[in-house]
DOFI-410573 format. One record per residue (C-alpha): x, y, z. Coordinates in steps of 0.2 Angstrom, whole numbers, padded with zeros to 4 digits, always signed. Example, Ala and Ser with C-alpha at 12.3 -4.5 7.8 and 13.67 -1.06 7.14 Angstrom:
REM DOFI-410573
+0062-0022+0039
+0068-0005+0036
REM end
This chain:
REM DOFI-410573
+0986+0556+0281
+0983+0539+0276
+0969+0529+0275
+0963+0514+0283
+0962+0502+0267
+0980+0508+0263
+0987+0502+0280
+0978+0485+0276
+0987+0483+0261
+1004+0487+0269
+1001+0474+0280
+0996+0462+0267
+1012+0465+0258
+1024+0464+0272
+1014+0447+0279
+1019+0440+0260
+1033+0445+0259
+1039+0443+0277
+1030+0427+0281
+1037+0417+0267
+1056+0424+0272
+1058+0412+0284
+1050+0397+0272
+1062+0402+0257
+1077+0400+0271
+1072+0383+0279
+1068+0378+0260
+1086+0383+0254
+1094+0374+0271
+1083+0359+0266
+1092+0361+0247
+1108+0363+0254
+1109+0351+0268
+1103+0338+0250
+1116+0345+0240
+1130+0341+0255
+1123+0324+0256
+1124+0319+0238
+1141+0329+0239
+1145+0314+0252
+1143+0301+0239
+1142+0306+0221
+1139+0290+0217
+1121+0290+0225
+1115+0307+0220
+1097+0307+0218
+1088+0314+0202
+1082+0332+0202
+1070+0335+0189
+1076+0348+0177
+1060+0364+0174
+1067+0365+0157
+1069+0348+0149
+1057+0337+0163
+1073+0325+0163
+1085+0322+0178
+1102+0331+0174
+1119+0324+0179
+1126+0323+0193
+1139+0333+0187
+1130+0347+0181
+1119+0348+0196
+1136+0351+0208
+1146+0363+0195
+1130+0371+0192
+1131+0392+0193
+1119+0400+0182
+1111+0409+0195
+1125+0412+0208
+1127+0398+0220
+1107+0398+0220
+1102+0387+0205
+1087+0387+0195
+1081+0372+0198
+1078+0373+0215
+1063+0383+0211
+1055+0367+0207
+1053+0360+0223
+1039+0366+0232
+1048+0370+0247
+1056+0385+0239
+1044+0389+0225
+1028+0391+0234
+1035+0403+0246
+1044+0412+0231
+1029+0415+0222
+1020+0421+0236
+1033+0432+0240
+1034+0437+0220
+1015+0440+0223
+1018+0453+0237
+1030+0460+0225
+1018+0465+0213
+1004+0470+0224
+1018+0483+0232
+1024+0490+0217
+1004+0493+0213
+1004+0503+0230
+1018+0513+0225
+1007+0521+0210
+0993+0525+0221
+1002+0527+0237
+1017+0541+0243
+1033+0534+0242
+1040+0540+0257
+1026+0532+0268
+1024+0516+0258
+1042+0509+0258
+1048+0514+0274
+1030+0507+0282
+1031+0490+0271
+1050+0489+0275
+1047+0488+0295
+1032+0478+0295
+1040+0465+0284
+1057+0464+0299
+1041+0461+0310
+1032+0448+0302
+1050+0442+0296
+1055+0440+0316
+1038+0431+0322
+1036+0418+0308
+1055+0414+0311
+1049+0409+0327
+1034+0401+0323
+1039+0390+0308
+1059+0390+0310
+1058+0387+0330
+1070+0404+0329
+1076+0406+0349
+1074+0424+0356
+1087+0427+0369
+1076+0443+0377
+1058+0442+0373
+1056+0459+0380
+1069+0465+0369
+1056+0458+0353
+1042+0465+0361
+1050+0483+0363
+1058+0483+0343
+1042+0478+0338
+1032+0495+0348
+1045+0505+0342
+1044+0498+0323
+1025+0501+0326
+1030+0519+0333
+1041+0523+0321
+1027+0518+0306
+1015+0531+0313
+1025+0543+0314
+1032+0542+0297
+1012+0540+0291
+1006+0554+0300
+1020+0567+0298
+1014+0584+0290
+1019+0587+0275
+1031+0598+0266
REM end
């Protein structure tokens, strides 16, 4: 059985890491729809500022750019995307802090669901996210909720 105060901090992990999903994605759209823009006309690319050096990089290094992937460092300096990242980061390292106190086979699985939850209301809230069937949202989220007590109060082996 788990206690109340380890529920709470499941919830306060999958709110920081499932509330800033849908920040992180409309941050990374706002990036990209940028990048398309300057791809447009090369010839009016505005400056990014470079983490590293503090000095705008060329245009030409911004657009061949892939250090990272296609998702490049220094778009962790605007704040639309690194805020949200390091709250997310944050709920990272409270969660791995629960899993040393915490079972496993509660903890992930209990985190994992509430984060789809808070992942699917915030995208509503802050991305203006459509929901074709309401009821549809409302019966996934009971049944995530279901599922999470049941996991939590299985007997064990």
């Amino acid at each position: 059985m788990i206690n109340i105060p380890s529920y709470v901090s499941f919830v306060i992990v999958a709110c920081l890491w499932g509330c800033t999903n849908p920040f992180l994605k409309k941050g990374q759209d706002d990036i990209n729809k940028s990048e398309a823009t300057a791809n447009k006309d090369k010839d009016d690319l505005a400056p990014v500022v470079d983490c590293a050096t503090s000095s705008a990089p060329s245009s030409a290094s911004i657009l061949n750019s892939n250090s990272i992937g296609k998702w490049k460092i220094w778009n962790m300096c605007t704040a639309k995307v690194g805020i949200p990242f390091m709250i997310n980061q944050s709920g990272s390292v409270l969660f791995y802090l629960l899993l040393s106190t915490e079972p496993l086979g509660t903890t992930v699985p209990i985190v994992n669901c509430l984060t789809f939850v808070f992942t699917a209301l915030t995208s509503i809230v802050v991305n203006g996210e459509k929901v074709d069937s309401p009821l549809l949202l409302i019966l996934g989220t009971l049944l995530v909720l279901v599922g999470m007590y049941l996991c939590s109060n299985a007997p064990p082996h």
